[in-house]
Backbone as a printed PyTorch tensor [residue, N CA C, xyz], in Angstrom:
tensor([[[333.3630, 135.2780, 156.6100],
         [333.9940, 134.3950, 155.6680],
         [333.4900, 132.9730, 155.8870]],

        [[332.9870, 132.5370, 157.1510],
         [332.9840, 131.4610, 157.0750],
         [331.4340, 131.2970, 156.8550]],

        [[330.4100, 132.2550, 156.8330],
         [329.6050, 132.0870, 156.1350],
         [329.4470, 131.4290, 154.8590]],

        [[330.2740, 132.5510, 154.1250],
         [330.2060, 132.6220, 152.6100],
         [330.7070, 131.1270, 151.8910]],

        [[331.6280, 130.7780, 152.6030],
         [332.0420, 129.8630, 152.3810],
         [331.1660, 128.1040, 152.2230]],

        [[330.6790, 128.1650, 153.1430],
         [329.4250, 126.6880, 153.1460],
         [328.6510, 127.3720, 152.0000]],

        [[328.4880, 128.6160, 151.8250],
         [327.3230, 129.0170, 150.8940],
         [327.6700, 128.6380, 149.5780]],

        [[329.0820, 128.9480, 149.2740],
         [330.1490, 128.9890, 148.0280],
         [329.5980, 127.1140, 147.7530]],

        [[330.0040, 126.6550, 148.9430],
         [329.9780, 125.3200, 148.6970],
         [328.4750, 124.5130, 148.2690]],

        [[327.6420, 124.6580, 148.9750],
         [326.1970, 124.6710, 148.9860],
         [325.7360, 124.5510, 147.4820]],

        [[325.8580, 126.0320, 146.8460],
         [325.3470, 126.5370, 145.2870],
         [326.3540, 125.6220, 144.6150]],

        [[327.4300, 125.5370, 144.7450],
         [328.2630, 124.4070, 143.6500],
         [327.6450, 122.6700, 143.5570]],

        [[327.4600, 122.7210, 144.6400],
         [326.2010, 121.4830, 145.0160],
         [325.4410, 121.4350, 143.9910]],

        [[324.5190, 122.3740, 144.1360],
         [322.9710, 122.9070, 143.4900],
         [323.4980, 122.9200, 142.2450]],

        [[324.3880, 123.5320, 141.5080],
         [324.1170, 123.9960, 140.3490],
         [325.1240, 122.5470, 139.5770]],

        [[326.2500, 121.8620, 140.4650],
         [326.3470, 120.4390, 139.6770],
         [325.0670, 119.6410, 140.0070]],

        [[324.0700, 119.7430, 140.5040],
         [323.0790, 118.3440, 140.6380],
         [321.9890, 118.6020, 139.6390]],

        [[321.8350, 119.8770, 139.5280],
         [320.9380, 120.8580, 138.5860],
         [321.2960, 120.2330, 137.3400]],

        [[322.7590, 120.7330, 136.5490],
         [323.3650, 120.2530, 135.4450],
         [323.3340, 118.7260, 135.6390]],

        [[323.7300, 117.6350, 136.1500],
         [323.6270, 116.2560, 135.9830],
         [322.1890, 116.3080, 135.4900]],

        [[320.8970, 116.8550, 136.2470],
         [319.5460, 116.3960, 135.6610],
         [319.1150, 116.8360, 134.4690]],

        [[320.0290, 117.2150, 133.7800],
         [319.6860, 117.9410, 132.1470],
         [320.1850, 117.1600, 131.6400]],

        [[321.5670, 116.1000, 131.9210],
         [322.2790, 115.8610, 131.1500],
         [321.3170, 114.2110, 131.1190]],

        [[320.8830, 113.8980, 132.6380],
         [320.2270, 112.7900, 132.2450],
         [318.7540, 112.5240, 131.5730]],

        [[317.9200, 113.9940, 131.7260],
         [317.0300, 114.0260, 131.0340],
         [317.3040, 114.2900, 129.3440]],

        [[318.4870, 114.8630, 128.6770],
         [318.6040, 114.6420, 127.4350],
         [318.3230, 113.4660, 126.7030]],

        [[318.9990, 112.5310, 127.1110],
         [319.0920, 111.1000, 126.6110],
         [317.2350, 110.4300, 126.6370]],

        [[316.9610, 110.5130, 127.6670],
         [315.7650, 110.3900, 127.7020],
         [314.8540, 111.5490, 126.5330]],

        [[315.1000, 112.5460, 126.4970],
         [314.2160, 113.0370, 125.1250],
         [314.7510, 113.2940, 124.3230]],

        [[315.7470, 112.3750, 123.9730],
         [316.4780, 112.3760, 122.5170],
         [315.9780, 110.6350, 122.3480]],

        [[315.8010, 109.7040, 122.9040],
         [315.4070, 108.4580, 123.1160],
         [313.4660, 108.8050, 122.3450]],

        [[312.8480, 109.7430, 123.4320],
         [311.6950, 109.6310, 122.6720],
         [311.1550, 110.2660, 122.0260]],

        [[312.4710, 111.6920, 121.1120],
         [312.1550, 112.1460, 119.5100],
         [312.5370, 110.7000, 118.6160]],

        [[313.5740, 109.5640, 119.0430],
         [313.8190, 108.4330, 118.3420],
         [313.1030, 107.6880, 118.1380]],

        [[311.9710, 107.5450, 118.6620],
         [311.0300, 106.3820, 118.7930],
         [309.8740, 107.1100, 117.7500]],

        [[309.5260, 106.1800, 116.4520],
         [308.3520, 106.7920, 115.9750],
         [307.1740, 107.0160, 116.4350]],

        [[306.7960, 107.8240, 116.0110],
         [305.1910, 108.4660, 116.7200],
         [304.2190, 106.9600, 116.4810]],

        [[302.9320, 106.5060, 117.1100],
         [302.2320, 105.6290, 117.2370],
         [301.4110, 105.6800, 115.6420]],

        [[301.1700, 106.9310, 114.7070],
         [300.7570, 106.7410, 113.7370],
         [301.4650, 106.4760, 112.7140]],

        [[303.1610, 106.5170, 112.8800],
         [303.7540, 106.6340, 111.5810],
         [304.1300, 104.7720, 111.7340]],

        [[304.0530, 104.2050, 112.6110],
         [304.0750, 102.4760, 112.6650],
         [303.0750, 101.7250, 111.6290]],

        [[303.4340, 101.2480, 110.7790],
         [302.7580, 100.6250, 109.7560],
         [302.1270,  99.0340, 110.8580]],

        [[301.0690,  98.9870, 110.1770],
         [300.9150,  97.8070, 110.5540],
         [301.2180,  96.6160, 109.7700]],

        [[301.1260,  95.6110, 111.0580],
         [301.8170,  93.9720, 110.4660],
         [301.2010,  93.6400, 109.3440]],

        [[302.2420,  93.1740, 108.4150],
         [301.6570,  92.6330, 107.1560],
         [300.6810,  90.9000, 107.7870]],

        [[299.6700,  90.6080, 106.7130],
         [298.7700,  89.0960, 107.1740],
         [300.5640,  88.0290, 107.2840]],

        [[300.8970,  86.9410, 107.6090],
         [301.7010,  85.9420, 107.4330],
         [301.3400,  85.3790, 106.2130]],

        [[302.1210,  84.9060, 105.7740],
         [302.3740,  84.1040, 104.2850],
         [301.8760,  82.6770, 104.8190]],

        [[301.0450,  81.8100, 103.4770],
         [300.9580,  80.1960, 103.9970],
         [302.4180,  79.5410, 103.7450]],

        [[302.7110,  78.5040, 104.7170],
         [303.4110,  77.6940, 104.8060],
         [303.6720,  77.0380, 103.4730]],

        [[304.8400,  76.3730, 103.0250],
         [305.1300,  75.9980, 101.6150],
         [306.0840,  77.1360, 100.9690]],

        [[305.7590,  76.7390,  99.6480],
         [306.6320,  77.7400,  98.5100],
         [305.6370,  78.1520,  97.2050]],

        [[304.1290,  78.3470,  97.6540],
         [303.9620,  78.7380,  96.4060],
         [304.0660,  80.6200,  96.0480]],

        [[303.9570,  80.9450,  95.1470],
         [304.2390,  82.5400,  94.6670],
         [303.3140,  82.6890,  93.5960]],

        [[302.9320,  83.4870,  93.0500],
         [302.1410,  84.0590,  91.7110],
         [303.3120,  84.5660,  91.0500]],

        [[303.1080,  83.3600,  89.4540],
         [304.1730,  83.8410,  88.3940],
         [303.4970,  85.2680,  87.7110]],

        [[302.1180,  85.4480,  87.3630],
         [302.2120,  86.0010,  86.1560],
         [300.1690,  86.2090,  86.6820]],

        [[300.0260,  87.3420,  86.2290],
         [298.8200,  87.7080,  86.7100],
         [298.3660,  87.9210,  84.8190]],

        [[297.2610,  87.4630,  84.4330],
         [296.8550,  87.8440,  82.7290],
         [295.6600,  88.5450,  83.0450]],

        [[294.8580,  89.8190,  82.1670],
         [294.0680,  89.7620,  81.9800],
         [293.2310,  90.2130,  80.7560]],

        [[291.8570,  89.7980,  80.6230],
         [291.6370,  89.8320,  78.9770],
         [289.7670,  89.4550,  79.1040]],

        [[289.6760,  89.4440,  78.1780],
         [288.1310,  89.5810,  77.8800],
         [286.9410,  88.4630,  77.9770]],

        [[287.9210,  87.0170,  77.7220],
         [287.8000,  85.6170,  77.5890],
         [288.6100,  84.7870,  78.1700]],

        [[288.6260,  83.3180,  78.8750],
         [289.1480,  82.4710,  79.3950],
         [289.2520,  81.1580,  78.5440]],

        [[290.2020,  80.8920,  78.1750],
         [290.1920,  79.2290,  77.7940],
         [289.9890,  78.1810,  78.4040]],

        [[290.1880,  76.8890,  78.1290],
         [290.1700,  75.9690,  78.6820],
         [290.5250,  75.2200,  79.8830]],

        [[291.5550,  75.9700,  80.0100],
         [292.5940,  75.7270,  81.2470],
         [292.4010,  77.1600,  82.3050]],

        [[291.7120,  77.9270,  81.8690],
         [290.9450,  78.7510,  82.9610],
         [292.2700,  79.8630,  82.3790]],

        [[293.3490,  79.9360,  81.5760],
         [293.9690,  81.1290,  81.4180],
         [293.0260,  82.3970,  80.3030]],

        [[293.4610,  83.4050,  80.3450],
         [293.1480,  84.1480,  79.4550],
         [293.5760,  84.1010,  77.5910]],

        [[292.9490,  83.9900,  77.0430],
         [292.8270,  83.8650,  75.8830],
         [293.7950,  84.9340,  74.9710]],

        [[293.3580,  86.1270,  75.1100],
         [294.2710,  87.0690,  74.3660],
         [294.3490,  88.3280,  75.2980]],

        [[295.3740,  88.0600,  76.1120],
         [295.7460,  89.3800,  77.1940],
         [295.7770,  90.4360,  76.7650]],

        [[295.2710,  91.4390,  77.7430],
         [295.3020,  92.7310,  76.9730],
         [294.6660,  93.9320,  78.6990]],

        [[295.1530,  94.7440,  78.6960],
         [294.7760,  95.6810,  79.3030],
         [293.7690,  96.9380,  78.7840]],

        [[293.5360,  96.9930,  77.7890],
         [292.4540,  97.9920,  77.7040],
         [290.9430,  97.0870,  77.1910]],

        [[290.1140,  97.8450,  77.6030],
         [288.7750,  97.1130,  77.5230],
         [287.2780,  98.0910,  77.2630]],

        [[286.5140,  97.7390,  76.8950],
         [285.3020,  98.5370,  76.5910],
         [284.3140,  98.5520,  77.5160]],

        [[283.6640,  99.4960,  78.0470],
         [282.4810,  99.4750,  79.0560],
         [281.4100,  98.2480,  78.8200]],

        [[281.3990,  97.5010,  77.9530],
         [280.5960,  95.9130,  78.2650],
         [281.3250,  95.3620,  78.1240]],

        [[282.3370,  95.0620,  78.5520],
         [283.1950,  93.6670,  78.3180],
         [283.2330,  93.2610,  79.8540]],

        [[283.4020,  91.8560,  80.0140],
         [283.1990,  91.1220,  81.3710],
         [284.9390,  91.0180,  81.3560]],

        [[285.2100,  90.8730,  82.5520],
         [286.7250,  91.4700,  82.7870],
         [287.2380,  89.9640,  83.6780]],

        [[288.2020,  89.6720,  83.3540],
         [288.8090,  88.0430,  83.9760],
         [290.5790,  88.4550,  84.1540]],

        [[290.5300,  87.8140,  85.1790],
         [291.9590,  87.6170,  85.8170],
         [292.4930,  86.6460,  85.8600]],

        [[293.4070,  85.7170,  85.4870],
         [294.0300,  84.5030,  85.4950],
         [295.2160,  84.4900,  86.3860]],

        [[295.1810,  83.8230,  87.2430],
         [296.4020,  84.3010,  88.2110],
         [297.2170,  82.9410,  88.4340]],

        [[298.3260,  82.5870,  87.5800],
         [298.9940,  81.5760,  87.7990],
         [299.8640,  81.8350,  88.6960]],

        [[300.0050,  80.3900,  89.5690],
         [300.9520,  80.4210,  90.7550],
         [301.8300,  78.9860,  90.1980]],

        [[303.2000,  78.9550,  91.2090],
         [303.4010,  77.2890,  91.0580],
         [303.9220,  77.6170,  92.8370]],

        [[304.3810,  76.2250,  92.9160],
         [304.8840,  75.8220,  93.9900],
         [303.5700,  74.7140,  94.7330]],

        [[303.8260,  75.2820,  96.2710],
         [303.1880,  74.0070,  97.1250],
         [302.2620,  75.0040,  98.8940]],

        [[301.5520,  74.4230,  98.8160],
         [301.1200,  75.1890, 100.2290],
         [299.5950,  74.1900, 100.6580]],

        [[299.6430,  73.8510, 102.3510],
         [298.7740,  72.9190, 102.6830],
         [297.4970,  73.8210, 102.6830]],

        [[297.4140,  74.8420, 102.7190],
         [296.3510,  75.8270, 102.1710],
         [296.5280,  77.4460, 102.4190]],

        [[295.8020,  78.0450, 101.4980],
         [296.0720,  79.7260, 101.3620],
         [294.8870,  80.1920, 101.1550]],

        [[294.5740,  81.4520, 100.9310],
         [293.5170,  82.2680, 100.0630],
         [294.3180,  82.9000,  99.2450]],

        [[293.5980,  82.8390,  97.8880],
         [294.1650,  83.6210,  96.9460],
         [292.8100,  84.5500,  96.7180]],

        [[292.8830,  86.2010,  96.2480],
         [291.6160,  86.8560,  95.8990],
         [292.5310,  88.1310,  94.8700]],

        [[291.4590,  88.2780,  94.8280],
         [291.2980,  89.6740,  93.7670],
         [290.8540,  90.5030,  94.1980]],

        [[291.3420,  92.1410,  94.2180],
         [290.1600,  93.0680,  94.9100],
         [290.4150,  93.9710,  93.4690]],

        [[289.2950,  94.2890,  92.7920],
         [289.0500,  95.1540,  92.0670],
         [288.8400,  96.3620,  92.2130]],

        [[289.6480,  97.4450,  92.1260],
         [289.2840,  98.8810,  92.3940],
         [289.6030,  99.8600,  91.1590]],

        [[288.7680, 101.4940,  91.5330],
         [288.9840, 102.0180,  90.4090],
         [290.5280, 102.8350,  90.9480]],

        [[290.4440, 103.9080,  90.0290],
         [291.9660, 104.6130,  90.2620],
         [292.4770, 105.2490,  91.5780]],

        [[290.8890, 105.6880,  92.3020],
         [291.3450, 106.3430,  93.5500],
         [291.4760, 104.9400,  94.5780]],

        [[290.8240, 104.2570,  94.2040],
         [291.2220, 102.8590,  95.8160],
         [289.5760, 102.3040,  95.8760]],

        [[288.4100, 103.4310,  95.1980],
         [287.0490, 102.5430,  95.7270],
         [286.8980, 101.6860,  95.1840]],

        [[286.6660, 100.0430,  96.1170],
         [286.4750,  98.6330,  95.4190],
         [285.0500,  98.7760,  94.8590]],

        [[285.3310,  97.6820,  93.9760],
         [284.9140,  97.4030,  92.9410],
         [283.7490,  96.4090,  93.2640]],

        [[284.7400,  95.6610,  93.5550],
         [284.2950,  93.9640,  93.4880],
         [285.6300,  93.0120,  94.0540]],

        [[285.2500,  91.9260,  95.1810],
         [286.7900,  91.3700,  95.7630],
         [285.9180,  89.8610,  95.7300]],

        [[286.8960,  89.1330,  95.4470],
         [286.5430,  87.6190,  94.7660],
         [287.9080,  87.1930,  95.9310]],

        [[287.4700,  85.4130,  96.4090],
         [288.5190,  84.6280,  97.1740],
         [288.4030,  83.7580,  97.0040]],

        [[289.4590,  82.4040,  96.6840],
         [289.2950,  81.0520,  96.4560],
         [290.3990,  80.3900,  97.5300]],

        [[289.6500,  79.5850,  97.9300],
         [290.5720,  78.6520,  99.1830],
         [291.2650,  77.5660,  98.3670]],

        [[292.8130,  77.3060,  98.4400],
         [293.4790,  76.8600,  97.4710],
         [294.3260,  75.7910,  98.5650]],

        [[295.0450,  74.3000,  98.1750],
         [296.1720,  73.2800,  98.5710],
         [296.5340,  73.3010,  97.2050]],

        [[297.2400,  74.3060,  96.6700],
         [297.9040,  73.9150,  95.3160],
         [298.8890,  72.5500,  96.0490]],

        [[299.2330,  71.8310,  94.7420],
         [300.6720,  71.1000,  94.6460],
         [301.0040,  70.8180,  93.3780]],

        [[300.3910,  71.9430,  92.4100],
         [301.5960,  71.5790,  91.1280],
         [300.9270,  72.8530,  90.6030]],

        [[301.9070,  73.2560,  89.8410],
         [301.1690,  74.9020,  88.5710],
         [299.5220,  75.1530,  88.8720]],

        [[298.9720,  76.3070,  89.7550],
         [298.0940,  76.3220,  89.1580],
         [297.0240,  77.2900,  88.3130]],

        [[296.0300,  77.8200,  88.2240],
         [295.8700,  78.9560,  87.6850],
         [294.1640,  78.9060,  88.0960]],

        [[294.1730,  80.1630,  88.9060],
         [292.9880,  80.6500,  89.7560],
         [292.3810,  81.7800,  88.8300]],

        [[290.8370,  81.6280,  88.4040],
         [290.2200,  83.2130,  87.7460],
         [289.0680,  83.6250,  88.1310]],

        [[289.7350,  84.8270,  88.3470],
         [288.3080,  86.0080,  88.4890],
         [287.9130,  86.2980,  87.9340]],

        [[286.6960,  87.1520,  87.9020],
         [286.0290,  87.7770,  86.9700],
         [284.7520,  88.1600,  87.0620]],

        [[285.0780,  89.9110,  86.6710],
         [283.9730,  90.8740,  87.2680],
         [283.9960,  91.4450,  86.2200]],

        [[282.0470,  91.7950,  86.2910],
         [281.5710,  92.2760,  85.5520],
         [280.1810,  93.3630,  85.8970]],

        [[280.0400,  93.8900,  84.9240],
         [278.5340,  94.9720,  85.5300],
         [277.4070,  95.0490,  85.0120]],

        [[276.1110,  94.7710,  85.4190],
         [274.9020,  95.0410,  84.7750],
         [274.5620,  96.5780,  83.5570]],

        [[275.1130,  97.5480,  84.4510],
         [275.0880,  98.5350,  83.5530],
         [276.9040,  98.8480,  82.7520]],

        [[277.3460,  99.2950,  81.3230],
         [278.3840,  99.7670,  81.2760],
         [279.4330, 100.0800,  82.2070]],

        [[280.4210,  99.7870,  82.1660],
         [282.1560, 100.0080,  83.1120],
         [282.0400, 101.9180,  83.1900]],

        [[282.3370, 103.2350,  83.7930],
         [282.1280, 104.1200,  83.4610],
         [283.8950, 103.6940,  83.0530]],

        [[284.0730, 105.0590,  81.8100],
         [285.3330, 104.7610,  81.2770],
         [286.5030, 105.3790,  82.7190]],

        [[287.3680, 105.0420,  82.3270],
         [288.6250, 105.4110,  83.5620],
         [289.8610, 104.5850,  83.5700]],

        [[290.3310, 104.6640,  84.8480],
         [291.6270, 103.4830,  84.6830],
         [290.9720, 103.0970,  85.9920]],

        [[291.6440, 101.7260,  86.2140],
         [291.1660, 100.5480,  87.2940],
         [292.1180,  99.2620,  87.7560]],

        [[292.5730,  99.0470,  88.5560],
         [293.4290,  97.8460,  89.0630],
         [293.1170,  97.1980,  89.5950]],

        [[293.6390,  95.8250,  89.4130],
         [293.2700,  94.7490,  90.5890],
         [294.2520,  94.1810,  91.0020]],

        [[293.7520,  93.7670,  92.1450],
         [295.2820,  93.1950,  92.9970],
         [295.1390,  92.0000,  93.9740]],

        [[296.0770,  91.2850,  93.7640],
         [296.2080,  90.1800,  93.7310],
         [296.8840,  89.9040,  95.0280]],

        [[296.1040,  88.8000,  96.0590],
         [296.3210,  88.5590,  97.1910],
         [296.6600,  87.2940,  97.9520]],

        [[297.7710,  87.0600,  98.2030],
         [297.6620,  85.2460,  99.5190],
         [297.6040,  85.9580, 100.5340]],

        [[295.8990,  85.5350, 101.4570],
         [296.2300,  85.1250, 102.4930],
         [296.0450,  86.5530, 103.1080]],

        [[295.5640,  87.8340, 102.4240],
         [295.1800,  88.9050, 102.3950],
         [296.3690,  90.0250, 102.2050]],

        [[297.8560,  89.4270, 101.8020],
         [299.1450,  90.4730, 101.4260],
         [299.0850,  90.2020, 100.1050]],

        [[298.8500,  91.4600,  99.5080],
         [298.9930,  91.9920,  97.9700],
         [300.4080,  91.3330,  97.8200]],

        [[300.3970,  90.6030,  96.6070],
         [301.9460,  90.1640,  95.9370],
         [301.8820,  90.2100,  94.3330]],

        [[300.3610,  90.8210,  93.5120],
         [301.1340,  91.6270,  92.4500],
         [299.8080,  92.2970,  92.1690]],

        [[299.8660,  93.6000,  91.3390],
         [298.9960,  94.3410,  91.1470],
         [298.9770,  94.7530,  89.6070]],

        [[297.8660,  94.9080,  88.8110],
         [297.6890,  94.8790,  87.0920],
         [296.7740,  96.1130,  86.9890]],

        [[297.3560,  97.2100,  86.3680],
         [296.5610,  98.1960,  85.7820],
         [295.6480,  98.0720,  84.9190]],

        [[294.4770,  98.1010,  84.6170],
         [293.5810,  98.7810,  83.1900],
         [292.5350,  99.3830,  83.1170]],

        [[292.0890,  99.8330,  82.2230],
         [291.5580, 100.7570,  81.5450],
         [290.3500, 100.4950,  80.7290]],

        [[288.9970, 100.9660,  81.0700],
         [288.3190, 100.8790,  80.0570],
         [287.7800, 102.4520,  79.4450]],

        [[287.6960, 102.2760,  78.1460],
         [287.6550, 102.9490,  77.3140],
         [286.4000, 102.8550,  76.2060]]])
């Protein structure tokens, strides 16, 4: 009996120290199913320039006026037409990049245009791409960038 007994005692040992290390290894791999995997982490967006400027209104169309806006907006276009973006902003910033990246429907660029900008009152920045041979017909977007973070994007189409 008095064997059995230290033994009795012994295994109750073992099998509470056993159970505590499950209970503290749970937390620990419930901690790192919580933590996203290293590919599903998006990366950091670029920082915004300092100030308040924003893009009101992105136009685009076939021709530019005077004031560098587009003439008669329109999203569909013909395989020779030279293609312009007018990208009015307002506000204020001691400097930014503003660009354009032109792509077709699946994402392959096109053509990416950048202008180094100190707006301080309304202003209106244009691109404009074009091709030696015909546009092939399709759909196509461009998108509009400070500072290399997309802040608006314009569908079209040539036809």
């Amino acid at each position: 009996m008095r064997t059995i007994l230290p033994c009795v005692a012994l295994l109750s040992i073992l099998v509470l120290a056993a159970c505590g290390k499950q209970e503290d290894a749970a937390p620990a791999q419930a901690a790192a199913g919580d933590a996203p995997a290293a590919e599903d982490v998006l990366p950091e967006e670029p920082p915004m320039p300092s100030g308040d400027f924003r893009v009101v209104a992105v136009e685009l169309g076939s021709r530019l006026d005077e004031e560098g806006r587009v003439a008669a907006p329109r999203d569909v276009f013909a395989p020779g037409d030279t293609i312009h973006a007018a990208v009015v902003g307002v506000g204020t910033s001691p400097g930014l990049t503003l660009s354009a990246r032109w792509t077709t429907a699946d994402g392959t660029e096109v053509a990416k245009a950048g202008q180094s900008l100190a707006p301080e009152a309304p202003t209106v920045a244009s691109f404009t791409v074009s091709k030696p041979d015909p546009w092939p017909t399709g759909a196509y977007r461009v998108e509009v960038a400070i500072n290399d973070r997309v802040v608006e994007t314009r569908a079209f189409e040539v036809r």
